[in-house]
C-alpha positions as CSV (number, residue, x, y, z in Angstrom):
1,X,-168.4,17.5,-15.8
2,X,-164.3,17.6,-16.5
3,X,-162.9,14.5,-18.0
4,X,-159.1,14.0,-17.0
5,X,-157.0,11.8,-18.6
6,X,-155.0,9.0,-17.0
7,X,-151.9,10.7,-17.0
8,X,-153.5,13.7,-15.4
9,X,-154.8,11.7,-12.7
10,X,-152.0,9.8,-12.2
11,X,-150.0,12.8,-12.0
12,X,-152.4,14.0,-9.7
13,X,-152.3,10.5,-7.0
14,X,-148.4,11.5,-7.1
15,X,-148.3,15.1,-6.5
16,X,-150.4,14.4,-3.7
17,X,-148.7,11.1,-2.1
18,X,-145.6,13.1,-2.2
19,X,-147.1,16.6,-0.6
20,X,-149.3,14.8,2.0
21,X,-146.9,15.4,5.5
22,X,-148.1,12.5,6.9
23,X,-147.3,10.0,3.9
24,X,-144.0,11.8,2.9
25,X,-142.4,11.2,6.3
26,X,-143.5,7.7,6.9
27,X,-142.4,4.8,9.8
28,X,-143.6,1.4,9.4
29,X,-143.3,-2.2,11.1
30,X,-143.9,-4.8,9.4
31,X,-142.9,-8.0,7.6
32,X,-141.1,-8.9,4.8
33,X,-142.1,-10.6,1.8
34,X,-142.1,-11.2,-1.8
35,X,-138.4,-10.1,-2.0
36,X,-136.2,-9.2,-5.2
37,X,-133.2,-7.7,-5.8
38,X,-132.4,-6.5,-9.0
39,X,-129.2,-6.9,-11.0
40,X,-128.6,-3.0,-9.9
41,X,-129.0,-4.0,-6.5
42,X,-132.0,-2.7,-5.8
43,X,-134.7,-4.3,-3.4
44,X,-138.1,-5.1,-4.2
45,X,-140.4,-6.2,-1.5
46,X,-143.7,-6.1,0.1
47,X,-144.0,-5.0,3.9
48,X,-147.3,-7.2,5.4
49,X,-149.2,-7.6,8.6
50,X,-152.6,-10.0,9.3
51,X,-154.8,-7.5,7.2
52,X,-152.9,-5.7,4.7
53,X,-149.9,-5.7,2.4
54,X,-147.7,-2.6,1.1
55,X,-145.3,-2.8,-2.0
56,X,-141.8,-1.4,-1.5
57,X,-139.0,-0.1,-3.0
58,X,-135.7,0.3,-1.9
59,X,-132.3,1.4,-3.5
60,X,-128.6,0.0,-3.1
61,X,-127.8,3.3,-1.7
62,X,-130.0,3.6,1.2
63,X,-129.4,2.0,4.7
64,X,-130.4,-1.3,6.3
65,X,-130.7,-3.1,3.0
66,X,-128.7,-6.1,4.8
67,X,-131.3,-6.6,7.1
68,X,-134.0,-7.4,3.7
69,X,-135.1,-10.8,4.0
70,X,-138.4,-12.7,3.2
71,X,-140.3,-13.4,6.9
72,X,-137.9,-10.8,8.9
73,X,-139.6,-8.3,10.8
74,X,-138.2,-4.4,10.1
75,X,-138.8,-1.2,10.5
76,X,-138.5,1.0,8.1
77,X,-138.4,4.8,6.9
78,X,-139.8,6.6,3.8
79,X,-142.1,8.0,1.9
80,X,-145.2,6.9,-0.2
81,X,-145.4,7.7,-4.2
82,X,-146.9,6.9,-7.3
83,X,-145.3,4.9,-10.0
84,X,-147.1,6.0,-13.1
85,X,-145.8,3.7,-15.8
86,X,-147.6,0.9,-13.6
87,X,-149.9,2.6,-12.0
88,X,-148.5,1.2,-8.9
89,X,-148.5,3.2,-5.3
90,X,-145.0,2.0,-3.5
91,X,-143.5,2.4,-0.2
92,X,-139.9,4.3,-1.2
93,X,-137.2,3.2,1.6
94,X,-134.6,5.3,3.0
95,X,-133.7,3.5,5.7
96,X,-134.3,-0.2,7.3
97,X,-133.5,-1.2,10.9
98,X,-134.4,-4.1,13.2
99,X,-138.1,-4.7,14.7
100,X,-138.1,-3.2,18.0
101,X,-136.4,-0.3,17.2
102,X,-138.0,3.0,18.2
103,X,-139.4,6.1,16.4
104,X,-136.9,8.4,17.6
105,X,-134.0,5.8,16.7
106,X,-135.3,5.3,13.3
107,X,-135.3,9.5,13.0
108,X,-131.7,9.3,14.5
109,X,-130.5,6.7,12.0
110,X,-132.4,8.8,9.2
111,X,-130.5,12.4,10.3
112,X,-127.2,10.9,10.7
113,X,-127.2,9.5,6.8
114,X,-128.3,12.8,5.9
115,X,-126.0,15.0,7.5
116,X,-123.1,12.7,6.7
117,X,-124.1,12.7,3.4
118,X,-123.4,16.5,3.3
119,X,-120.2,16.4,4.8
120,X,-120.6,17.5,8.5
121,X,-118.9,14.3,9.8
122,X,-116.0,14.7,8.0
123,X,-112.7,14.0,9.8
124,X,-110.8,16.2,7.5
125,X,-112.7,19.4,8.3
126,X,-112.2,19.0,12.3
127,X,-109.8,21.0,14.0
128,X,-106.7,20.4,16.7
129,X,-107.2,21.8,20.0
130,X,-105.0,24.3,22.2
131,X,-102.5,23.2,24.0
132,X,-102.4,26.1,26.3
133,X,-106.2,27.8,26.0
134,X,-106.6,31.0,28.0
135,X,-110.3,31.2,28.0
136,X,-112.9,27.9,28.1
137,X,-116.4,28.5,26.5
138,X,-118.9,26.3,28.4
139,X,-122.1,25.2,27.3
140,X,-124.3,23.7,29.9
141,X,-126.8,24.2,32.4
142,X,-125.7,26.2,35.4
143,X,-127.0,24.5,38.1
144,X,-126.4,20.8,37.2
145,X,-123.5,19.0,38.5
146,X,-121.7,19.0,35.1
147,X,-120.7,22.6,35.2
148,X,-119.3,22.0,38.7
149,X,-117.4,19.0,37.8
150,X,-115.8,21.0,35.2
151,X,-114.9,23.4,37.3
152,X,-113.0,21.2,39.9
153,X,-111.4,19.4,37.4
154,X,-110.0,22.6,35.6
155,X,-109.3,23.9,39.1
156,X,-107.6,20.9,40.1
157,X,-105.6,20.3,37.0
158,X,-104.7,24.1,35.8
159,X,-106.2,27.1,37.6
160,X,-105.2,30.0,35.3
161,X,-107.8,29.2,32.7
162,X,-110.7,31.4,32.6
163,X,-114.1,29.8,32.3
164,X,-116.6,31.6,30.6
165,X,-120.3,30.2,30.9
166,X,-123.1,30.3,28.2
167,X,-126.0,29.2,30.0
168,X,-128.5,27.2,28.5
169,X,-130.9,24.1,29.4
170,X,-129.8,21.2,28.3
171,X,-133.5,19.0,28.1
172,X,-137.1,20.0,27.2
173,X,-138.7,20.8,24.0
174,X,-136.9,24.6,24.4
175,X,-133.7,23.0,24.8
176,X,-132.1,22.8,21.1
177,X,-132.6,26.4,20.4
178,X,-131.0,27.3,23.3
179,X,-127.9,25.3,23.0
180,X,-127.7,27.1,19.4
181,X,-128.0,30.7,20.6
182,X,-125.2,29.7,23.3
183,X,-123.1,28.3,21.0
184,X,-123.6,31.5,18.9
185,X,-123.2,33.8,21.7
186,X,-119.6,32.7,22.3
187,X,-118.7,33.1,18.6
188,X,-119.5,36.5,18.8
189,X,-118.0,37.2,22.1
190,X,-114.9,35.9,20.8
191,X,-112.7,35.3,23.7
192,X,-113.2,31.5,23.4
193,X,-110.1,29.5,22.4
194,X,-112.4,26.1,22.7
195,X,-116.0,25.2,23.4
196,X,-116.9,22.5,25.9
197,X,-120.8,21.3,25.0
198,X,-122.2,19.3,27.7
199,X,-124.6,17.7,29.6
200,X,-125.0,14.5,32.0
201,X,-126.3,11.5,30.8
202,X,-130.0,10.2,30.3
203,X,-132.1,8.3,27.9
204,X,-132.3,9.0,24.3
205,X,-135.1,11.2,25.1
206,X,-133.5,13.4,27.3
207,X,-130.3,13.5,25.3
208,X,-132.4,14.4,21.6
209,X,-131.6,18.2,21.9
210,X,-128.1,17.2,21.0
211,X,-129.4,15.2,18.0
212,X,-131.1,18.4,16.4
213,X,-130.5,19.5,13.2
214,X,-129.9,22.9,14.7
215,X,-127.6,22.1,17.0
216,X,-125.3,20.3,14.8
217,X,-125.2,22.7,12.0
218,X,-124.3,25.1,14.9
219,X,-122.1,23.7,16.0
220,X,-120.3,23.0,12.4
221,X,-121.0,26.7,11.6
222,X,-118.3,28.1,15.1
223,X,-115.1,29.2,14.3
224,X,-114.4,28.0,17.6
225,X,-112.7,24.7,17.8
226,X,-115.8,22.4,19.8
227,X,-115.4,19.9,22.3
228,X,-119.2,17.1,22.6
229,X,-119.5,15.7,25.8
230,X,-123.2,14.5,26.5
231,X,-124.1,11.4,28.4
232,X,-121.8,8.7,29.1
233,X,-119.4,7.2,27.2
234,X,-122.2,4.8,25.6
235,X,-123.9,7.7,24.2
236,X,-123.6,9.0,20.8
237,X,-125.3,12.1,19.3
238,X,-125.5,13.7,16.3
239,X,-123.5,16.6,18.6
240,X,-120.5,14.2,19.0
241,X,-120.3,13.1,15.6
242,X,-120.4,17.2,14.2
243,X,-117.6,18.4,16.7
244,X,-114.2,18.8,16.3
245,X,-113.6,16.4,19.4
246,X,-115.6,14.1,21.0
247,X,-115.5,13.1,25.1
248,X,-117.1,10.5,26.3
249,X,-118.0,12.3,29.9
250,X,-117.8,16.0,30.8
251,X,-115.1,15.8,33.4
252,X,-113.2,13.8,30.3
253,X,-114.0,16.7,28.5
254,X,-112.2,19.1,31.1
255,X,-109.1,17.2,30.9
256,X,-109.1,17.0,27.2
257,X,-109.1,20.8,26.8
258,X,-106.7,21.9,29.5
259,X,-103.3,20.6,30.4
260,X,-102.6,18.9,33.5
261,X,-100.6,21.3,35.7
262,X,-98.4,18.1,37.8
263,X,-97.4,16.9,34.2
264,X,-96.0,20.1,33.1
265,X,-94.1,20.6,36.0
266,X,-92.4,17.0,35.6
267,X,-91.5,18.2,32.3
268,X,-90.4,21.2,33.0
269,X,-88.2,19.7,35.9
270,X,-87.0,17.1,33.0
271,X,-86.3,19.7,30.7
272,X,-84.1,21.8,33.2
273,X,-82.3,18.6,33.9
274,X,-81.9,18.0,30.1
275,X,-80.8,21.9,29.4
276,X,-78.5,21.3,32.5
277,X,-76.7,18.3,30.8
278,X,-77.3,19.7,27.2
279,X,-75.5,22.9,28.7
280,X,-72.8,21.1,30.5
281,X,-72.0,18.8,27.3
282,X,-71.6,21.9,25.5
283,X,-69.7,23.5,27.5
284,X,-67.2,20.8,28.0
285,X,-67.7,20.0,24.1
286,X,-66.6,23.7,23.0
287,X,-63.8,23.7,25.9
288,X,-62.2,20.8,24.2
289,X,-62.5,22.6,20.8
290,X,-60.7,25.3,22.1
291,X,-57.7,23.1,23.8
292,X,-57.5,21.6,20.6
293,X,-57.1,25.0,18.8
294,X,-54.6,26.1,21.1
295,X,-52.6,23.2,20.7
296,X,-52.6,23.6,16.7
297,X,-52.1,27.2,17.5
298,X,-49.4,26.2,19.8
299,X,-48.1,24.1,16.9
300,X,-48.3,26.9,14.4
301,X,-45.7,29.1,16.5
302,X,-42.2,29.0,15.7
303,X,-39.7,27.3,18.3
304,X,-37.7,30.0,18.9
305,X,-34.9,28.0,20.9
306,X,-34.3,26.1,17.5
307,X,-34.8,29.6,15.2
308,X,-32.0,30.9,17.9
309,X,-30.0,28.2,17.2
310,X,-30.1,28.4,13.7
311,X,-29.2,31.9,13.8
312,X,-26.3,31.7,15.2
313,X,-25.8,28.8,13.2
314,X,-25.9,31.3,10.3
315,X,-24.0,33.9,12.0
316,X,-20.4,31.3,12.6
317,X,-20.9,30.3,9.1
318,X,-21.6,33.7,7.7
319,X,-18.6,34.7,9.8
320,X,-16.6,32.0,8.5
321,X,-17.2,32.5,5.1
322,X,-16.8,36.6,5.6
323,X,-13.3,35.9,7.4
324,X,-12.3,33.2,4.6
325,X,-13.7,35.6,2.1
326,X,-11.6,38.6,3.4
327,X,-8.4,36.4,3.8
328,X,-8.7,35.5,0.0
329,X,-9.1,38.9,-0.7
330,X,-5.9,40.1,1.3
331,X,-4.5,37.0,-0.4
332,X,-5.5,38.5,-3.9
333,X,-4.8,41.7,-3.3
334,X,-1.3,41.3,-2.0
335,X,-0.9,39.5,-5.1
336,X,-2.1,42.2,-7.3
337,X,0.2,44.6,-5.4
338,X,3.1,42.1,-5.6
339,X,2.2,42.0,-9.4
340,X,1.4,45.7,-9.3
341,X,5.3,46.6,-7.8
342,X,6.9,44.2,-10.6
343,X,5.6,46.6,-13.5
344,X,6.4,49.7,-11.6
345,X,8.7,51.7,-13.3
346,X,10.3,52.8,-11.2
347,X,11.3,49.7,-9.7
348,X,12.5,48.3,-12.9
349,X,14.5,51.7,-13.5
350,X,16.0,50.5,-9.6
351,X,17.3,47.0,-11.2
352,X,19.5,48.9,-13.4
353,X,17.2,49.6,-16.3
354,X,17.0,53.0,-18.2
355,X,14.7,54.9,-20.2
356,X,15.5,56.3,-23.4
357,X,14.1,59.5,-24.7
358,X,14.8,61.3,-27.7
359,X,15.3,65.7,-25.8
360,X,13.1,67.1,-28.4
361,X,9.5,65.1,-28.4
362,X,10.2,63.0,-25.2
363,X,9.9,59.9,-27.4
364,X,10.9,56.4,-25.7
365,X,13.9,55.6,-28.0
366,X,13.1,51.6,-28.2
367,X,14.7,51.3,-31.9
368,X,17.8,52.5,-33.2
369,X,16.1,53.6,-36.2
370,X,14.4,56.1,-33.7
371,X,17.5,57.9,-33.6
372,X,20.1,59.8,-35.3
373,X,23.8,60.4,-34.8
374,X,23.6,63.3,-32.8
375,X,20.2,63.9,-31.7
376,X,19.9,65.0,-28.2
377,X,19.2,62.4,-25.8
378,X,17.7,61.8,-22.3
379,X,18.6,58.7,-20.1
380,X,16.5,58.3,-17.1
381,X,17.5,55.8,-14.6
382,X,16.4,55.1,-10.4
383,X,17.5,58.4,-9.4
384,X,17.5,61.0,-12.2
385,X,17.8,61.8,-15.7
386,X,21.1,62.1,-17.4
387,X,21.4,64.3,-20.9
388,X,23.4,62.5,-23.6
389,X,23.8,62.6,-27.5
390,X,23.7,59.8,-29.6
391,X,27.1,59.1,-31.4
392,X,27.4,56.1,-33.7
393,X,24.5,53.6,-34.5
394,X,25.6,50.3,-34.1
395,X,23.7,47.8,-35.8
396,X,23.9,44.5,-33.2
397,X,21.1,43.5,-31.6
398,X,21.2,43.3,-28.3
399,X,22.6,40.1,-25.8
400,X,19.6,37.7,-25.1
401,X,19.5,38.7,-21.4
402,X,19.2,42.4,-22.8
403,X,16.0,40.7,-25.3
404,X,14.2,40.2,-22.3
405,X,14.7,43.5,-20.9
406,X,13.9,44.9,-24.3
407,X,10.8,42.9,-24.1
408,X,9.3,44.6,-20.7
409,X,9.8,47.6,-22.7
410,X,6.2,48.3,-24.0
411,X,4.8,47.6,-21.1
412,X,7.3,49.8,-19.3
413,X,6.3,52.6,-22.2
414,X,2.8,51.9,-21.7
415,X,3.0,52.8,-17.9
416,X,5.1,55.7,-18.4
């Protein structure tokens, strides 16, 4: 016989608690009792009816824990394990809600805090829609009323989009793997610019293939931006919470996707009016820019009436000043020639002057020392030249008038 020892059997109680499928995946009612919370804020507390009680353990983390409190009636979510260092089999909590809640709520509750915890809920991963989508992936059943409501409203509000159906059923225990292997379908098709998932409303029951796992992790995994609209606007799935947008009816979920045709025409009729005046502003606003350079250019121009005027302006004074200019010069040069005429020789010779020369080297004789008694002499005078000889040399100077004559005499040599 094998002998085990306590940790091997207590090892054993947990391995199997925790593998059991039953006990691993646990809901239970009952009543609250016995309860602690820790300085980490965890709970301790025993679940009871009229027969039996069950010890339980519950962390901060986990959900519900607000609802904890001794004689309240709960349900609860978890799975059973061993505690080895006190030997101890205990009820772990994942998840606490209200007496009278259901199974499938409980398993809601449970999937959502899972699934959020990894991230599928996140805000900042969903994307913006189209504004002007060509082609409208549809997920729904065929022949209920939502895919025909869809249509109308598409119809109605903007006729050129193309709506492609993925046909799938929308309730029943084959229902969640369909949806997923529509919603695949169109990704691979590829002409999508938006998925519409939908289906009419119901009780949570009928609605639960939109709270599969599957479904929202397909619906995370399109590239196509998705659009949830199941039920009514009361309604929340898993579905709505994964997709990029939620509606809260299908026929909401229509006019979300497409653009409303009567709107766009009002703003394209405003925008023509506003590119009208826009256009008309700037026309007037670039008309007055150019008045206002043709006035500077205007400006800019000389005034030719004045520049006429001021050339004849200029032409009487440069007249003026060229007549006054010649008249000084007739005045200067008839003194120059008056002056000129008073050194001429020969009109000094015509106011009874002479000019002596000695015959043999034509020498002007202006000194008696110049000549001797005898030498050959010439006389020139207004109208010819008279031959003489010097006789005697008389040493008197001459009269003062005949100084004065004798003193035009260099000047008269100097011209001759």
């Amino acid at each position: 016989m094998a002998v085990y020892t306590v940790s091997q059997v207590t090892a054993y109680l947990r391995e199997s608690l925790e593998s059991d499928p039953l006990l691993s995946n646990l809901y239970v009612l009952g009543e609250v009792s016995n309860l602690r919370v820790s300085s980490a804020g965890h709970s301790y507390f025993t679940l009871k009816d009229g027969q039996a009680v069950l010890n339980c353990v519950m962390f901060k983390s986990q959900t519900g824990a607000g609802l904890l409190s001794n004689g309240a009636s709960v349900s609860t979510h978890g799975h059973l394990s061993f505690y080895e260092p006190r030997g101890s089999t205990d009820f772990m909590v994942d998840l606490v809600m209200a007496e009278g809640v259901g199974e499938l709520a409980l398993e809601l509750e449970r999937l959502k805090l899972r699934l959020g915890a990894e991230g599928l809920f996140e805000e900042s991963r969903k994307r913006t829609l189209p504004v002007f989508p060509q082609v409208i992936g549809l997920v729904t059943s065929p022949s209920g009323a939502v895919f025909h409501d869809i249509q109308n409203v598409i119809r109605r509000r903007y006729p050129l989009i193309e709506l492609l159906l993925s046909p799938t059923q929308v309730q029943g225990d084959r229902a969640a793997p369909n949806i997923v292997a529509a919603i695949e379908a169109l990704n691979r098709n590829g002409r999508a610019d938006v998925i519409i998932v939908a289906r009419g409303g119901g009780s949570l029951e009928d609605l639960w293939p939109f709270n599969e796992e599957s479904v929202a992790r397909a619906i995370y995994a399109s590239r196509i931006p998705v659009v949830s609209a199941v039920g009514h606007e009361t309604d929340v799935t898993i579905a709505d919470l994964v997709a990029d947008v939620r509606a809260p009816t299908p026929s909401a979920a229509a006019e979300l996707v497409v653009p409303d045709g009567n709107v766009l025409r009002q703003d394209l009729a405003e925008l023509t009016i506003r590119s009208q005046r826009a256009i008309a502003y700037e026309l007037q606003h670039r008309g007055n820019e150019v008045q206002a350079l043709a006035r500077q250019l205007d400006s800019a121009l000389p005034d030719w009436d004045t520049w006429r005027r001021r050339i004849d302006d200029l032409g009487r004074v440069a007249h003026s000043s060229l007549a006054n200019r010649l008249a000084l010069s007739q005045v200067e040069v008839g003194g120059m020639a008056q002056r000129m005429g008073a050194l001429d020789p020969a009109a000094i010779l015509r106011r009874g002057f002479s000019v002596v020369q000695r015959a043999d080297d034509d020498a002007v004789v202006s000194r008696a020392a110049q000549v001797s008694t005898g030498d050959a002499l010439t006389i020139t005078v207004s109208d010819g030249v008279i031959p003489a000889t010097a006789g005697a040399i008389s040493p008197v100077g001459p009269p003062a008038k005949k100084k004065k004559a004798a003193a035009q005499m260099p000047e008269m040599e100097r011209l001759l």
